[in-house]
C-alpha positions in Angstrom: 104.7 67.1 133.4 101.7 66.1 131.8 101.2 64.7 128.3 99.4 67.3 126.7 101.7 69.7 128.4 104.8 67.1 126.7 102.9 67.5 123.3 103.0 71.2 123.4 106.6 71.5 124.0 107.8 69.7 121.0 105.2 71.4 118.9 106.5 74.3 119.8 110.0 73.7 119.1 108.8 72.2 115.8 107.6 75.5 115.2 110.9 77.2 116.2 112.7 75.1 114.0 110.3 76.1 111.1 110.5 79.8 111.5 114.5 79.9 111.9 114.6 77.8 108.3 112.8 80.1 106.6 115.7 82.9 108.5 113.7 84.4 110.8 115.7 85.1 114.2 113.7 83.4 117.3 113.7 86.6 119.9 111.3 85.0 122.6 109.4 81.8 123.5 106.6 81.4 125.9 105.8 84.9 127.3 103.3 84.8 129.4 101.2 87.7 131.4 97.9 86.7 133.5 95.0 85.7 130.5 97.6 85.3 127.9 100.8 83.3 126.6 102.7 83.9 123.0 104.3 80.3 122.4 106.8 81.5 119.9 107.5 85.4 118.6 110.3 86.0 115.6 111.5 88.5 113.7 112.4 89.0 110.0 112.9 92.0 107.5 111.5 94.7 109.9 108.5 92.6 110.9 108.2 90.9 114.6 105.8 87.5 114.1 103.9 86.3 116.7 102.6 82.6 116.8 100.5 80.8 118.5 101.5 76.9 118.2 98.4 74.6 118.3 98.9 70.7 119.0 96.0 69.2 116.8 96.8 65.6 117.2 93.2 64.3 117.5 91.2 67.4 115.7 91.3 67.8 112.0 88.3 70.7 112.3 91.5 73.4 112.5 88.7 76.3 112.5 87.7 75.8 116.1 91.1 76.6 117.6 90.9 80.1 115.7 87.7 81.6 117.9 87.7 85.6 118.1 87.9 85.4 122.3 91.4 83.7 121.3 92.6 86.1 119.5 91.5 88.8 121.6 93.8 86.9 124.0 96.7 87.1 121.9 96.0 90.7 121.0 96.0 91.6 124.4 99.6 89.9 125.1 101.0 91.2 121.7 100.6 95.0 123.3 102.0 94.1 126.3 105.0 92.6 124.8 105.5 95.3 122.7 105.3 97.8 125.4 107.1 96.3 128.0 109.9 95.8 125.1 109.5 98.9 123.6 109.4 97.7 120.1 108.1 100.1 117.3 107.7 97.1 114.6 105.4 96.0 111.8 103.3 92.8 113.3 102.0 89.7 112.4 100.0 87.2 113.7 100.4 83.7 112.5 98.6 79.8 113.8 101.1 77.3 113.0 99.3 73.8 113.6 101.0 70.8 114.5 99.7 67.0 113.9 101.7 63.9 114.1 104.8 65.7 115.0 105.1 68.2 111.8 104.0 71.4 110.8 100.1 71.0 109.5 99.8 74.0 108.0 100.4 78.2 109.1 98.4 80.5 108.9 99.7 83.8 108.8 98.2 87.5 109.8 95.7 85.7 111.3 93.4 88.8 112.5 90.0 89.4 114.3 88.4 91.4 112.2 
């Protein structure tokens, strides 16, 4: 396995860890359909949140990871998820960043528009 791949992993669980202290209920990690991956995807009071966990180890510009093609990405996977579950749910989009092996910041409803 490859480093980055190594780095990804534990951010990802850092950002499990910070979703299920703040109660939400972890119901998924890593789905993935061809052109599109949701790292982690909770739920909470009625609303399912999907996030998308960004290593940014050697980047502090945290703008660049949050391009509109990305998100159209992520859109894309949301539906099919929600489909292929058949979930009827509020939704929610959130970045969690990850630097130095903690939570950066989140950004929540994160949208295109």
């Amino acid at each position: 396995m490859s480093n980055k791949r190594k780095l990804g992993q534990i951010g990802e669980q850092l950002v499990v860890w910070y979703y299920e202290e703040r109660g939400y209920e972890i119901l998924d990690t890593n789905y993935v359909i061809p052109g599109g991956e949701l790292d982690v995807i909770a739920q909470k009071d009625g609303t399912i949140v999907f996030v998308e966990a960004k290593v940014v180890d050697y980047v502090d510009d945290l703008m660049w990871y949050i391009k509109p093609q990305k998100l159209k990405f992520l859109e894309r996977t949301i539906e099919d998820y929600l489909y292929k579950k058949n979930l009827d749910f509020e939704v929610r989009l959130d970045v969690a960043f990850v630097k130095n092996n903690s939570i950066l910041e989140v950004f929540e409803n994160v949208t295109n528009s």
